[in-house]
PyMOL commands that place a pseudoatom at each C-alpha (Angstrom):
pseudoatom trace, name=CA, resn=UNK, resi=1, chain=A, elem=C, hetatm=0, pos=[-8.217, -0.472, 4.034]
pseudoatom trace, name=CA, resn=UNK, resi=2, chain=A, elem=C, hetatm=0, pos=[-6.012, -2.133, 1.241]
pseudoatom trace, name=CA, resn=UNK, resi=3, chain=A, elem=C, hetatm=0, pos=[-5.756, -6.018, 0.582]
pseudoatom trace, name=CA, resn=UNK, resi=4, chain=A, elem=C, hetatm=0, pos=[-1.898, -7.334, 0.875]
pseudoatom trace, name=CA, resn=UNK, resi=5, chain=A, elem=C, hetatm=0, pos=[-0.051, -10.186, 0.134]
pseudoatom trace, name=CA, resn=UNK, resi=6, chain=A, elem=C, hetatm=0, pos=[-0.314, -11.590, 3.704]
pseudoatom trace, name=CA, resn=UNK, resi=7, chain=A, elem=C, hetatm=0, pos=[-4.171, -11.250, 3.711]
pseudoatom trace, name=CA, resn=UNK, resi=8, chain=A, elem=C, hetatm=0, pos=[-4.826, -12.731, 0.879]
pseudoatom trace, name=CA, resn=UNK, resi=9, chain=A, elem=C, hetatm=0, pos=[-3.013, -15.262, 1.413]
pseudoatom trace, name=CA, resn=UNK, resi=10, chain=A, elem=C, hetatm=0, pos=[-4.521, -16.502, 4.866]
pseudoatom trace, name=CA, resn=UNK, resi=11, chain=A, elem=C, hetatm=0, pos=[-7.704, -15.596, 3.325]
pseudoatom trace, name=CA, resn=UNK, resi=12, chain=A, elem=C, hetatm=0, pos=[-6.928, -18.385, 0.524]
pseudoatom trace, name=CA, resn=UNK, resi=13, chain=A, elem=C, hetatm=0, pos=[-5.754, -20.873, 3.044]
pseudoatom trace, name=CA, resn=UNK, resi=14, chain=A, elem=C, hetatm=0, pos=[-8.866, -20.507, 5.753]
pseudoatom trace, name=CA, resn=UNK, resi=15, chain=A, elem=C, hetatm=0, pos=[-11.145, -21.323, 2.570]
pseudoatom trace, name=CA, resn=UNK, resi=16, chain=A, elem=C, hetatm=0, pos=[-8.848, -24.230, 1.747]
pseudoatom trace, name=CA, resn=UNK, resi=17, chain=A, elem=C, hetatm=0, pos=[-9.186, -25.238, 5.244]
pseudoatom trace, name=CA, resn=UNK, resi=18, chain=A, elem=C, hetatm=0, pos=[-12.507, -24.398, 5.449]
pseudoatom trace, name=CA, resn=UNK, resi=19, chain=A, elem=C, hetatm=0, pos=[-13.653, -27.232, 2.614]
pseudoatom trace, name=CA, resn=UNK, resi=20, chain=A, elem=C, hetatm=0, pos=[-11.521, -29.817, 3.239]
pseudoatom trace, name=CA, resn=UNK, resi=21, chain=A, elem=C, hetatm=0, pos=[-14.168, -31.511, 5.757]
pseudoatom trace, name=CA, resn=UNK, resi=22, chain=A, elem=C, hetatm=0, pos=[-16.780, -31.558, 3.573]
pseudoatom trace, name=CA, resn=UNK, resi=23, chain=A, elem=C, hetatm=0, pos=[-14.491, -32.461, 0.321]
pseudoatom trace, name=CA, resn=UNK, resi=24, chain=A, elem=C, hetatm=0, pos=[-13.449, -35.345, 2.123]
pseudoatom trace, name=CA, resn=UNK, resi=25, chain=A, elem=C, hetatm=0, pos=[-16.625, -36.738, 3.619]
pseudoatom trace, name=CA, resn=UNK, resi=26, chain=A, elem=C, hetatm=0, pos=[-18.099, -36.639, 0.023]
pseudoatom trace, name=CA, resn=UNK, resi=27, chain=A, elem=C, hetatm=0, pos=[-15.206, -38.227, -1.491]
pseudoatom trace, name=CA, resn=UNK, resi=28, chain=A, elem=C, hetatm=0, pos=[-14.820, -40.982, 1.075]
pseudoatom trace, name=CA, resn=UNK, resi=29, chain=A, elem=C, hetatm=0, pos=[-18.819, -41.917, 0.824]
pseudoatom trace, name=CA, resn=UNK, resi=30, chain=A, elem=C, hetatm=0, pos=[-18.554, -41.851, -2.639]
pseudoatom trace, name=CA, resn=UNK, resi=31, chain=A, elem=C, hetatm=0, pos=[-15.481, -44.101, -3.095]
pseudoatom trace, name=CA, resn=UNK, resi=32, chain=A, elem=C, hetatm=0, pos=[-17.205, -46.124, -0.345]
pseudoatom trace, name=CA, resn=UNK, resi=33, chain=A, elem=C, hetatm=0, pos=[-19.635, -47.169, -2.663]
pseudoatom trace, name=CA, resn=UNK, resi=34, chain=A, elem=C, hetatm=0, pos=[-17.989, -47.952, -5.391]
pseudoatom trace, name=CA, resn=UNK, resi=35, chain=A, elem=C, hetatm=0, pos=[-15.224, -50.306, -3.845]
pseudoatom trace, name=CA, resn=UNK, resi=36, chain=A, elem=C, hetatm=0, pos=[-18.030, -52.736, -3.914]
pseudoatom trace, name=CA, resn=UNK, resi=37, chain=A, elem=C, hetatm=0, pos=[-18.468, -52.670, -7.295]
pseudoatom trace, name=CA, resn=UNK, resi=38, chain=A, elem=C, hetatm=0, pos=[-14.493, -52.357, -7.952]
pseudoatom trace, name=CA, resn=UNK, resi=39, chain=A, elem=C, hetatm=0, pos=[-14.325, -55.639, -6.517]
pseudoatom trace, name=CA, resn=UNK, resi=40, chain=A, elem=C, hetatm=0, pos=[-16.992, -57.829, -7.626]
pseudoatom trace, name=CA, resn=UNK, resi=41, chain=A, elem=C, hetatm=0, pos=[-16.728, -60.914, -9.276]
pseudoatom trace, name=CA, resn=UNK, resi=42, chain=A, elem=C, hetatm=0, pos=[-20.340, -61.404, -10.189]
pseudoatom trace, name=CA, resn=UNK, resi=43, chain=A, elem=C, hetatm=0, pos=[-22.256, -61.205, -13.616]
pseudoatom trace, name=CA, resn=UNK, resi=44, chain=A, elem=C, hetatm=0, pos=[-21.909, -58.208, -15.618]
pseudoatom trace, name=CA, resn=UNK, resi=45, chain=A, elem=C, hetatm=0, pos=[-19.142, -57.102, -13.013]
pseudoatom trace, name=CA, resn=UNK, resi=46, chain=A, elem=C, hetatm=0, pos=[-16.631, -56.377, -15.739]
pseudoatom trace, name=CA, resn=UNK, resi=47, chain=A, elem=C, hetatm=0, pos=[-19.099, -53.449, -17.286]
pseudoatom trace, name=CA, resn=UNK, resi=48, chain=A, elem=C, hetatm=0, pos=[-19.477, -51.952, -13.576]
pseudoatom trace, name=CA, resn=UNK, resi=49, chain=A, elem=C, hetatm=0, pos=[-15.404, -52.128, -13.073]
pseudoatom trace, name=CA, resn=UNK, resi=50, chain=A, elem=C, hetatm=0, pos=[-15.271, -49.634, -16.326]
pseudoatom trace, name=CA, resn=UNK, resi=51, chain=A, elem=C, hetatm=0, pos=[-17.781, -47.331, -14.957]
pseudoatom trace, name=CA, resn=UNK, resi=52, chain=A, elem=C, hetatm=0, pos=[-16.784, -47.681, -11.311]
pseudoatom trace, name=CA, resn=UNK, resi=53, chain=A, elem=C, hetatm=0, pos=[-12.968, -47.135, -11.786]
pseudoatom trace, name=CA, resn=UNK, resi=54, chain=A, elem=C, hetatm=0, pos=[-12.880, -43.602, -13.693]
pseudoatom trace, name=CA, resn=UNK, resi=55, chain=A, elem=C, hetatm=0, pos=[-15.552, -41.992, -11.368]
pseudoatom trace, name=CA, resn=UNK, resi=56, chain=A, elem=C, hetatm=0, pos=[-13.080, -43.396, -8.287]
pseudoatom trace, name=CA, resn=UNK, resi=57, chain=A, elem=C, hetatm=0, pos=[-10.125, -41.183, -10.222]
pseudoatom trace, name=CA, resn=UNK, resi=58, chain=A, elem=C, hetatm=0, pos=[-12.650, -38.245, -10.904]
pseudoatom trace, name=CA, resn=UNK, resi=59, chain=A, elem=C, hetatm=0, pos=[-13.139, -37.982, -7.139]
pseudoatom trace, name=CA, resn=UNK, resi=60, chain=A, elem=C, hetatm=0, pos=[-9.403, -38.256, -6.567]
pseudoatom trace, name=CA, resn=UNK, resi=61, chain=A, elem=C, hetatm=0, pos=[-8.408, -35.584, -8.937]
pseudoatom trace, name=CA, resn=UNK, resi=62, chain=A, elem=C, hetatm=0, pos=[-11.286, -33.438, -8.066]
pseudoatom trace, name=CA, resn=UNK, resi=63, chain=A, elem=C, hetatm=0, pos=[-10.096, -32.792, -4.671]
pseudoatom trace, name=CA, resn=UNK, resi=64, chain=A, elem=C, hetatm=0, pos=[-6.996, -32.291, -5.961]
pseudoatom trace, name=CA, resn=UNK, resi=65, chain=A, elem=C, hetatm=0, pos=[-7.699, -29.901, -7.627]
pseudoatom trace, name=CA, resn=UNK, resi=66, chain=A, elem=C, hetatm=0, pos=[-10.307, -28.064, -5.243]
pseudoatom trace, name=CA, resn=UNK, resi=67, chain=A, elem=C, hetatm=0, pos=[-7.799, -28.333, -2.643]
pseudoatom trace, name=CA, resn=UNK, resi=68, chain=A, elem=C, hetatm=0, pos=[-4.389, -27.308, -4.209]
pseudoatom trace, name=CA, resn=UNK, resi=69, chain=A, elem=C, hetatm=0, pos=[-4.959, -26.581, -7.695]
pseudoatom trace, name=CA, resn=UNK, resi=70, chain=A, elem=C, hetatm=0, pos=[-7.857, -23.722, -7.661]
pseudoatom trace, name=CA, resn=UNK, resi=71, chain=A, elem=C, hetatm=0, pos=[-6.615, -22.086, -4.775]
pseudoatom trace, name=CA, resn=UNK, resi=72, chain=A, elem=C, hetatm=0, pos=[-3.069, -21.699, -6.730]
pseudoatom trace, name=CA, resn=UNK, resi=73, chain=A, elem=C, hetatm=0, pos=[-4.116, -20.317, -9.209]
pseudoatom trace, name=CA, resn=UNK, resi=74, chain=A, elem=C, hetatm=0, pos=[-6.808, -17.942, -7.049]
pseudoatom trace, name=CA, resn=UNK, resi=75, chain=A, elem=C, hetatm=0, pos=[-3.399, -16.859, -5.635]
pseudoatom trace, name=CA, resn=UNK, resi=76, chain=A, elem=C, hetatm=0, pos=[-1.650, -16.034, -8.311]
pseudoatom trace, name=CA, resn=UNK, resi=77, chain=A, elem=C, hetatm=0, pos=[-4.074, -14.187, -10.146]
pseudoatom trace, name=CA, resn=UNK, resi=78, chain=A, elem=C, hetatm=0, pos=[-5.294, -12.103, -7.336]
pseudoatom trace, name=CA, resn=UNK, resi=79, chain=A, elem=C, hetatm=0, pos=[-1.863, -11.539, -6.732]
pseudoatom trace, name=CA, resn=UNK, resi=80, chain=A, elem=C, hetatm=0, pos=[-1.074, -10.269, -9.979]
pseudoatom trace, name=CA, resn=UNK, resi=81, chain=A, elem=C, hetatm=0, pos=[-3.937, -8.413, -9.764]
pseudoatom trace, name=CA, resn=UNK, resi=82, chain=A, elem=C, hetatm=0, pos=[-2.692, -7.006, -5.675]
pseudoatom trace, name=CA, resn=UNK, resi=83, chain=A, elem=C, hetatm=0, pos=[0.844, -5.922, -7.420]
pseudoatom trace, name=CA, resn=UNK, resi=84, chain=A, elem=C, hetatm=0, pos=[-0.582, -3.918, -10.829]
pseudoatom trace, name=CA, resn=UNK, resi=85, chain=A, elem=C, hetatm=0, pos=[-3.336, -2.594, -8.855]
pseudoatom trace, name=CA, resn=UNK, resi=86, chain=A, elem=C, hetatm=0, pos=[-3.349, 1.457, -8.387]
pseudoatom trace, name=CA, resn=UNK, resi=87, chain=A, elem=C, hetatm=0, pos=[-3.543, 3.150, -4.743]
pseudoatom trace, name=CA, resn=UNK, resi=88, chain=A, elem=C, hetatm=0, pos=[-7.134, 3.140, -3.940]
pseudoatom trace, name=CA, resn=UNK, resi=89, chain=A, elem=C, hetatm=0, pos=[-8.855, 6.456, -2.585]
pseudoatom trace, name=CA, resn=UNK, resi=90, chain=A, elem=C, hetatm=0, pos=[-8.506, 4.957, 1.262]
pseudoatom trace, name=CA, resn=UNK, resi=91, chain=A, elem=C, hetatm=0, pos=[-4.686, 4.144, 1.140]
pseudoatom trace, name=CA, resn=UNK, resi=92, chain=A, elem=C, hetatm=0, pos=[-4.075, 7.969, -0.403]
pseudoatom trace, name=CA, resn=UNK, resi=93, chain=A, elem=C, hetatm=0, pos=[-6.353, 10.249, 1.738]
pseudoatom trace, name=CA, resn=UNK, resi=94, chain=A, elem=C, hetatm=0, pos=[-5.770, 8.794, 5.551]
for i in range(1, 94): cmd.bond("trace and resi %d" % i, "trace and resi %d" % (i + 1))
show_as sticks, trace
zoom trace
């Protein structure tokens, strides 16, 4: 059975869908804590702040780019690779 367009393409989106739950759960606990450390006022709290802050855009561009990004370019690849592909055995002896 050949691979089109169509499948691939809810095959991309039900793995999209598929890791958003667990994307999100491990960027909110992460980001949960380190707003405490975004936000203190104590000793040594400006050194924390520079660590704290570029880890808190890490996990923001990271699902980014697990969720939109990859899957994109999974997409277009794959579908480069669906249109310049040659008949396979199955499609040309029914």
């Amino acid at each position: 059975m050949a691979v089109g367009a169509t499948d691939l393409r809810a095959a991309i989106i039900e793995g999209a869908v598929e890791r958003v739950r667990p994307k999100m759960m491990t960027v909110t606990a992460i980001v949960a804590g380190l707003l405490p450390l975004l936000w203190s006022t104590g000793t040594g709290s400006e050194v924390m702040r520079r660590i704290a802050m570029p880890m808190v855009g890490g996990m923001a561009s990271s699902t980014l780019l697990t969720l939109v990004v990859i899957p994109v370019i999974y997409s277009l690849v794959k579908g480069w690779q669906l249109s310049g592909a040659p008949v396979s055995a199955v499609e040309a002896h029914p």
